[in-house]
Backbone as JSON Lines, residues from 0, in Angstrom:
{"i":0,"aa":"X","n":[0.86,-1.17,0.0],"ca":[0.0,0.0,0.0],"c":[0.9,1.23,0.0]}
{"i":1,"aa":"X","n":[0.78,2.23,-0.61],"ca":[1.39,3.42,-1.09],"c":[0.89,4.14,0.45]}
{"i":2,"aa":"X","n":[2.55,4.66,0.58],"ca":[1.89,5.55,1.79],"c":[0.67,6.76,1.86]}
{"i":3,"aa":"X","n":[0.62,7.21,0.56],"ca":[-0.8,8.56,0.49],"c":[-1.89,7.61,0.89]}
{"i":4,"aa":"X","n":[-2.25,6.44,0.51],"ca":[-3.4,5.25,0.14],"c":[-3.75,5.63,1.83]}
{"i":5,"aa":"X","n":[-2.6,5.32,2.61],"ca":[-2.95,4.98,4.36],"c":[-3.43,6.25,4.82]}
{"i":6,"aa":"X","n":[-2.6,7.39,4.36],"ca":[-2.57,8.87,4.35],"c":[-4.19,9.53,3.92]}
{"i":7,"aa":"X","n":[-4.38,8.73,3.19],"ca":[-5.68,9.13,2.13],"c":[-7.24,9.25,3.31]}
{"i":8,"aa":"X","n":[-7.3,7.99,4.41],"ca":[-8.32,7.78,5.02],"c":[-8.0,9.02,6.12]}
{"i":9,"aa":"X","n":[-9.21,9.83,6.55],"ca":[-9.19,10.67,7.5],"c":[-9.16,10.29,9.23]}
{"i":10,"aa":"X","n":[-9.74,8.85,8.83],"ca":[-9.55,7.84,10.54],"c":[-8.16,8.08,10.75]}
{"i":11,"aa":"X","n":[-7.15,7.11,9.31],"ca":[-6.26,7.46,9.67],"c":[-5.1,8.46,10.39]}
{"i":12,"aa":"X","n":[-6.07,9.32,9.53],"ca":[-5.06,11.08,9.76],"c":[-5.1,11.29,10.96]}
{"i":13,"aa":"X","n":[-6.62,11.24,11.46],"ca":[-6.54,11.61,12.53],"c":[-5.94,10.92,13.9]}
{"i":14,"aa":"X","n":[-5.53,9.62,13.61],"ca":[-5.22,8.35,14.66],"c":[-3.19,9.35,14.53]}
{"i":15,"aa":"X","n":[-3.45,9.52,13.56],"ca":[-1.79,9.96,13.42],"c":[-1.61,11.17,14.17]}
{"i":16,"aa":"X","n":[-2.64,12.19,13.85],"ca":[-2.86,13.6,14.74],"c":[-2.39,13.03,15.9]}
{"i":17,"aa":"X","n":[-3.42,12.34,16.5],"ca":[-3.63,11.99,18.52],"c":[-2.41,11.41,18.41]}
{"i":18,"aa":"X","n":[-1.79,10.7,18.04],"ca":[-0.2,10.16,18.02],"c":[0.87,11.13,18.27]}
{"i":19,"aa":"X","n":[0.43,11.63,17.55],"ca":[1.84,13.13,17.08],"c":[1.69,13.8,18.26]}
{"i":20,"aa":"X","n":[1.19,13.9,19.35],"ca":[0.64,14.76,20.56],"c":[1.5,13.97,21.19]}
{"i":21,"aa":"X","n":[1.8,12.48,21.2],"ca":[2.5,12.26,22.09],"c":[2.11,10.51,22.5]}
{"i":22,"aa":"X","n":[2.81,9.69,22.79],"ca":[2.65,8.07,22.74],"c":[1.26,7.78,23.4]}
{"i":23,"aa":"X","n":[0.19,7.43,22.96],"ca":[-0.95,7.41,23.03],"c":[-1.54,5.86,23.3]}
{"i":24,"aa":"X","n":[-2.16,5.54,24.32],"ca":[-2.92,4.38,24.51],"c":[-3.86,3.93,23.51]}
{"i":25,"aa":"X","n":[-3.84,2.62,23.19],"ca":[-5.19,2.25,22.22],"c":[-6.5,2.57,22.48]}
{"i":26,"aa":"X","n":[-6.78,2.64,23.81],"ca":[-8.04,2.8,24.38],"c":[-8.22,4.79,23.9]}
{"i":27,"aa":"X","n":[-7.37,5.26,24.6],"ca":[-7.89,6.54,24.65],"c":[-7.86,7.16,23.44]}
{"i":28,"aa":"X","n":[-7.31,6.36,22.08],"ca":[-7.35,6.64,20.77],"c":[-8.69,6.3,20.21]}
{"i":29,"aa":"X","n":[-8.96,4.93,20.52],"ca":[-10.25,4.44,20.43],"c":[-11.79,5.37,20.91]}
{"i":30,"aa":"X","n":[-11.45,6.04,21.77],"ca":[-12.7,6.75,22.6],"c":[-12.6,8.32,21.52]}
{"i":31,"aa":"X","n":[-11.33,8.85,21.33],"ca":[-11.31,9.74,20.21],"c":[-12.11,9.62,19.21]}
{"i":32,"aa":"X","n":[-11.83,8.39,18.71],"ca":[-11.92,8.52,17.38],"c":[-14.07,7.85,17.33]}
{"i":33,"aa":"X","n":[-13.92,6.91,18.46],"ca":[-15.7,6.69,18.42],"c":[-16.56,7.99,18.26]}
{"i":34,"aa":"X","n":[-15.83,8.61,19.24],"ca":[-16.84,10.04,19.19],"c":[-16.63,11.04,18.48]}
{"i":35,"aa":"X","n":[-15.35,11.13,17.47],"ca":[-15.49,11.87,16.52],"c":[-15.78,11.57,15.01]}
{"i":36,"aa":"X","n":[-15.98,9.76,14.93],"ca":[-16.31,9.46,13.67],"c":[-17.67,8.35,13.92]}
{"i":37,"aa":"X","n":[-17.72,8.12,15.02],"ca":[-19.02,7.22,15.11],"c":[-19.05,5.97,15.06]}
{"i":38,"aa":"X","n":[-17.69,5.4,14.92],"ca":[-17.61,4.01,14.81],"c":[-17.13,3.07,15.77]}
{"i":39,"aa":"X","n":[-16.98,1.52,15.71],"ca":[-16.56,0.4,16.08],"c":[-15.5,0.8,16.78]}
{"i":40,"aa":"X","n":[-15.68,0.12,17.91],"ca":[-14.26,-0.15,18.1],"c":[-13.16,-0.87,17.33]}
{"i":41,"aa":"X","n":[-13.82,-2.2,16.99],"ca":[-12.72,-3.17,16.03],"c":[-12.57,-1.98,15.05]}
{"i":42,"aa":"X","n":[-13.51,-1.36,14.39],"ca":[-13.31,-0.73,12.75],"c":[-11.97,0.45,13.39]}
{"i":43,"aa":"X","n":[-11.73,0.87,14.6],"ca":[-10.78,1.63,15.32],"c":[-9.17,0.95,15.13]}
{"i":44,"aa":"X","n":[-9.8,-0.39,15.66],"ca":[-8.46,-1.68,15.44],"c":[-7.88,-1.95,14.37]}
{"i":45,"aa":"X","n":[-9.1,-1.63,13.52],"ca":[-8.49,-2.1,12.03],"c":[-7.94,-1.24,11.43]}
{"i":46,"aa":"X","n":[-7.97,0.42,11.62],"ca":[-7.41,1.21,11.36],"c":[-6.01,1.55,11.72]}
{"i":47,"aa":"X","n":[-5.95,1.22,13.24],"ca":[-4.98,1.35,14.04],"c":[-3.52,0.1,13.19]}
{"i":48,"aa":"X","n":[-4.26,-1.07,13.28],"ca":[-3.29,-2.49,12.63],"c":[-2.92,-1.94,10.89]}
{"i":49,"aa":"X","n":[-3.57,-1.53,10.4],"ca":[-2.94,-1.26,9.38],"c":[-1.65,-0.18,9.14]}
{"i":50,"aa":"X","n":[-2.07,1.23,10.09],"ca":[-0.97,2.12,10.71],"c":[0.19,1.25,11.23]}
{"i":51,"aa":"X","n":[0.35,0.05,11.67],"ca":[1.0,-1.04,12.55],"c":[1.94,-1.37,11.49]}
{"i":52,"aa":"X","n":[1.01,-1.92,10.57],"ca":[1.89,-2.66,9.42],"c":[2.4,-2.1,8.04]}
{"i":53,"aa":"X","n":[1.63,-0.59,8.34],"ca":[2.55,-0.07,7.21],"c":[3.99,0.93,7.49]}
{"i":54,"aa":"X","n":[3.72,0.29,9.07],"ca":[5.08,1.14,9.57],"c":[4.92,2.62,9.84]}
{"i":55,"aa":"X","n":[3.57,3.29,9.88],"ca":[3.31,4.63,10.34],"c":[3.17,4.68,11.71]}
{"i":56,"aa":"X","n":[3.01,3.77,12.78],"ca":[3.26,3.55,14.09],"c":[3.79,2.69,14.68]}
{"i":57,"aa":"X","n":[4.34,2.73,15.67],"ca":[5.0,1.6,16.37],"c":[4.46,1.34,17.7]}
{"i":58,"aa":"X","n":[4.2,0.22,18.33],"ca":[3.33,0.22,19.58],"c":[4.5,-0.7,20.32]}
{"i":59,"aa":"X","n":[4.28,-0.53,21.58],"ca":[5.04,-0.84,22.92],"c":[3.94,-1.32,24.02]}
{"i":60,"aa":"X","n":[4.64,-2.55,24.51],"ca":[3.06,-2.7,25.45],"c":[3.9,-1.76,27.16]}
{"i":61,"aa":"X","n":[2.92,-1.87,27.97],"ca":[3.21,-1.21,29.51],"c":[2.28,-1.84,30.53]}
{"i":62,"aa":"X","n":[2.5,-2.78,30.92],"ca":[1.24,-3.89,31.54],"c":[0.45,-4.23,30.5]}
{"i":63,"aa":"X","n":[-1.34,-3.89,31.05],"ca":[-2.07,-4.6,29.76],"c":[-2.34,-3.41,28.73]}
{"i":64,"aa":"X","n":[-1.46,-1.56,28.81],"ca":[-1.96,-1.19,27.86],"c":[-1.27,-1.27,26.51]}
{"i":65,"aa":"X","n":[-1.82,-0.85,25.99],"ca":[-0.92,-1.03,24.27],"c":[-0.94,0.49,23.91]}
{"i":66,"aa":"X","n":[0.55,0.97,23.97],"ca":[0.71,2.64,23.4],"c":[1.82,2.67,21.84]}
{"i":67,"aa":"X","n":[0.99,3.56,21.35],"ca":[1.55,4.03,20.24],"c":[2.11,4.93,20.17]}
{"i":68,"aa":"X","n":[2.55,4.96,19.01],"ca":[3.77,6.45,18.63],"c":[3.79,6.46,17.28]}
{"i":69,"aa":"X","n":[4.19,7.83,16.44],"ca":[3.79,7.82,15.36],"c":[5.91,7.45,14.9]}
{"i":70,"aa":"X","n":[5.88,6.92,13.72],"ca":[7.09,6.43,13.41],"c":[7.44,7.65,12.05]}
{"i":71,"aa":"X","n":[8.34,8.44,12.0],"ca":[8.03,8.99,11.13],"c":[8.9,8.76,9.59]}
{"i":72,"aa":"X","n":[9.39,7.85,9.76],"ca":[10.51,7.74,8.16],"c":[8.74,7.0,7.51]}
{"i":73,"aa":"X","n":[8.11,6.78,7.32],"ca":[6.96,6.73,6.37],"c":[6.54,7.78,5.9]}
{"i":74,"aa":"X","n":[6.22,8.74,6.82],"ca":[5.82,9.94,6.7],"c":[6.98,10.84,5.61]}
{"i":75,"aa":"X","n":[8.72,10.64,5.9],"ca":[9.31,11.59,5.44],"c":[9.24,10.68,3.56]}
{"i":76,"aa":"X","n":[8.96,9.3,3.73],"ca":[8.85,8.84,2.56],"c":[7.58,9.71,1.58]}
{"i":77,"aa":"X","n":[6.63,9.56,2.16],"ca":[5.01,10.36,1.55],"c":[5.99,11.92,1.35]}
{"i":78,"aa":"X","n":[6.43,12.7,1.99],"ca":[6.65,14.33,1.92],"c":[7.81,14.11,0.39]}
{"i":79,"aa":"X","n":[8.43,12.55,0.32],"ca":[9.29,13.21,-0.69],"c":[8.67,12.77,-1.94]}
{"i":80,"aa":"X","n":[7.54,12.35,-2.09],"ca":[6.08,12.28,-3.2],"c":[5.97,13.79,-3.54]}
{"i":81,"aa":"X","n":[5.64,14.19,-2.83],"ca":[5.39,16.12,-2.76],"c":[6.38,16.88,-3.52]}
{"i":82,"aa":"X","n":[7.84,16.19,-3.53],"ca":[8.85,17.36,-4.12],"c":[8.04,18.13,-5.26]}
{"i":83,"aa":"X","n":[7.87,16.95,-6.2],"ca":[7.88,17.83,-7.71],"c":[6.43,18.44,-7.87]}
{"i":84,"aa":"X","n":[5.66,18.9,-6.66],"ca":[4.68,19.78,-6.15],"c":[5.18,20.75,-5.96]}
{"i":85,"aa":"X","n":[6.07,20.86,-5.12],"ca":[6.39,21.89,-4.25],"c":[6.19,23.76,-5.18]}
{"i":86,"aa":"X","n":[6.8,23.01,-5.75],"ca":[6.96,24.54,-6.77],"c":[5.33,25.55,-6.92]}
{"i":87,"aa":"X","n":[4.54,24.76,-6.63],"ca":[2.93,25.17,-6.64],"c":[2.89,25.91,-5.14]}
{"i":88,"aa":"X","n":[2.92,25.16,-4.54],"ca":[2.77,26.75,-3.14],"c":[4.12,27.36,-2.51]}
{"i":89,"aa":"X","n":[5.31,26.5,-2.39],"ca":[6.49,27.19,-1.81],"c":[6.75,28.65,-1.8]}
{"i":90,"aa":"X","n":[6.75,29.01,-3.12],"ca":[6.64,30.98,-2.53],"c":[5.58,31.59,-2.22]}
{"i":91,"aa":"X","n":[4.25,30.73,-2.25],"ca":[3.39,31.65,-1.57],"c":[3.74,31.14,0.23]}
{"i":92,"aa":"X","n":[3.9,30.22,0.12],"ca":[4.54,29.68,1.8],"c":[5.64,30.43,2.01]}
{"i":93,"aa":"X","n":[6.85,31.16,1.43],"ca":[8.07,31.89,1.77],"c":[7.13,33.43,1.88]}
{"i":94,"aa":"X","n":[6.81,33.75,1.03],"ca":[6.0,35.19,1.05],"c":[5.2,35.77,2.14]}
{"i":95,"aa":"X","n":[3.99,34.28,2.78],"ca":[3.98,34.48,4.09],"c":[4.73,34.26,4.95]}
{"i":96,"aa":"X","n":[5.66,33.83,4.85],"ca":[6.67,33.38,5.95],"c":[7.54,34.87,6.18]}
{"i":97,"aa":"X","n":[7.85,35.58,5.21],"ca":[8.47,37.13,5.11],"c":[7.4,37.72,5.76]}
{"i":98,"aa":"X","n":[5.81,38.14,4.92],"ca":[5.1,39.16,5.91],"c":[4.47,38.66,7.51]}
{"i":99,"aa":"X","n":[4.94,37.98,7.69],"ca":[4.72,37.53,9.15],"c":[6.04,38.07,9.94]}
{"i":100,"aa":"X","n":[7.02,37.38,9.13],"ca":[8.37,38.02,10.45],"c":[8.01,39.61,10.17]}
{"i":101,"aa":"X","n":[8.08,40.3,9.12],"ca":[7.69,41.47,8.92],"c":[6.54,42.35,10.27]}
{"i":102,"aa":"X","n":[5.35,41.5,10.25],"ca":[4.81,41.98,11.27],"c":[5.54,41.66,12.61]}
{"i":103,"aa":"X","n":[6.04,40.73,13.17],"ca":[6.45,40.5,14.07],"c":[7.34,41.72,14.42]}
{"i":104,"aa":"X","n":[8.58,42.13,13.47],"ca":[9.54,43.17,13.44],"c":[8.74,44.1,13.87]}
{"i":105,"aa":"X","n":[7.8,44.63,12.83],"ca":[7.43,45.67,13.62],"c":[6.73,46.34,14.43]}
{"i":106,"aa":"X","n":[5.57,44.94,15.44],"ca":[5.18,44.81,16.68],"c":[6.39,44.89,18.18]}
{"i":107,"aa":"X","n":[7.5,44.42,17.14],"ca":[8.64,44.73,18.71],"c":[9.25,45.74,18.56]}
{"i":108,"aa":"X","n":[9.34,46.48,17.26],"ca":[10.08,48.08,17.44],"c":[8.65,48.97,18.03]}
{"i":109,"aa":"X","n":[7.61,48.72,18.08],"ca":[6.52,49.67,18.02],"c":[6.34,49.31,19.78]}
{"i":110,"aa":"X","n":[6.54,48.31,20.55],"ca":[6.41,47.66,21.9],"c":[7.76,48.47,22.47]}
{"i":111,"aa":"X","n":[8.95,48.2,21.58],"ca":[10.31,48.81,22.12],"c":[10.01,50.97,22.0]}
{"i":112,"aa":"X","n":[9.18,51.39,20.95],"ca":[9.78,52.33,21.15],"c":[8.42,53.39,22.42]}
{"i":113,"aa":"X","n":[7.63,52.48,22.57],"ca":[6.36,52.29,23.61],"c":[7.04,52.44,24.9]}
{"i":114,"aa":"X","n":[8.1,51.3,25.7],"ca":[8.65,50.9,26.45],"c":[9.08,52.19,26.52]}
{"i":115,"aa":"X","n":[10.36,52.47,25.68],"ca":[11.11,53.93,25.68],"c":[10.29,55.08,26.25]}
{"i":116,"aa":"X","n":[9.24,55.22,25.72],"ca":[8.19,56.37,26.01],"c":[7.75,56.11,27.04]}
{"i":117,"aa":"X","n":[7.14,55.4,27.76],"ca":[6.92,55.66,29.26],"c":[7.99,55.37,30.13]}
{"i":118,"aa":"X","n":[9.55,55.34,29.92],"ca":[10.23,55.04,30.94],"c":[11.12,56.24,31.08]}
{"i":119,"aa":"X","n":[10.5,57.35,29.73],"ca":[11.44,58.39,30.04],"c":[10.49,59.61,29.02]}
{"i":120,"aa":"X","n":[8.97,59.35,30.44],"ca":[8.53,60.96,30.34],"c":[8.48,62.03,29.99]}
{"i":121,"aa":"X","n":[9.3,62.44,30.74],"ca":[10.11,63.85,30.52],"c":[10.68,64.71,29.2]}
{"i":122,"aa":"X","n":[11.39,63.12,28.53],"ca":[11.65,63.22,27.26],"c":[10.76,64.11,26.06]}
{"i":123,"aa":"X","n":[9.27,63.57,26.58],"ca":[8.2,64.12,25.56],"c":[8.34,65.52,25.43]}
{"i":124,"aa":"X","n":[7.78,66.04,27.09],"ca":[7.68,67.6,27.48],"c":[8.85,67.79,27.06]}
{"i":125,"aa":"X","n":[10.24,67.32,26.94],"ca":[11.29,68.55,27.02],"c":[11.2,68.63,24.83]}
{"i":126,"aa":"X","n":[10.85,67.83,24.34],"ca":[10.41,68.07,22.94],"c":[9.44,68.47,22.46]}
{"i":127,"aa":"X","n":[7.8,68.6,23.59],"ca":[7.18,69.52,23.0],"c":[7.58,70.99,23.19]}
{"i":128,"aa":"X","n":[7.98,71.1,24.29],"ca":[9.07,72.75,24.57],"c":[9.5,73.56,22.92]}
{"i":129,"aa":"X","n":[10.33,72.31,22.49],"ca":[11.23,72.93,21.33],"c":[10.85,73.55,20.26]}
């Protein structure tokens, strides 16, 4: 199975989401995903075992629970599917990536020159004087 194929189901995605948060019990993945998709538990299992065997998670037992983790060289396999995409959003992704630091810059000169102004008062009056 092609990693997008596993990638493709939204159970999946999302079993990978609650993963990516951090090594996750079967159960408390299971109770996620009942109440946000409505289903089986097994149909949970069967989602989960296929993540198992296509190598997108790895599980560890800890007494009787069974915790997962998301494995990610599958994942970096699927992102390098994407290269000969990339060229379709990358500069609109760099472009926002510029007007964001952009705002950032100049929320901390406008905070810095704020700071300045109330820590030295006086400053104002002795320039409205002039």
């Amino acid at each position: 199975m092609h990693a997008l194929d596993v990638l493709g189901d939204p159970i999946r995605r999302r079993l990978l989401e609650v993963m990516a948060e951090g090594e996750t019990s079967a159960g408390e993945m299971t109770e996620i995903i009942r109440r946000e998709f409505n289903i089986s538990q097994p149909a949970v299992s069967h989602h989960l075992r296929i993540l198992r065997e296509q190598g997108f998670a790895t599980i560890r037992t800890r007494g009787k629970h069974r915790l997962y983790a998301v494995n990610p060289q599958p994942l970096e396999e699927a992102d390098e599917w994407f290269n000969p995409f990339r060229r379709f959003w990358q500069p609109k992704l760099d472009a926002l990536g510029t007007e964001l630091a952009r705002g950032r810059r100049a929320r901390r000169l406008q905070a810095k020159a704020e700071k300045h102004k109330d820590s030295n008062p006086n400053q104002e009056k002795n320039h409205e004087r002039q």
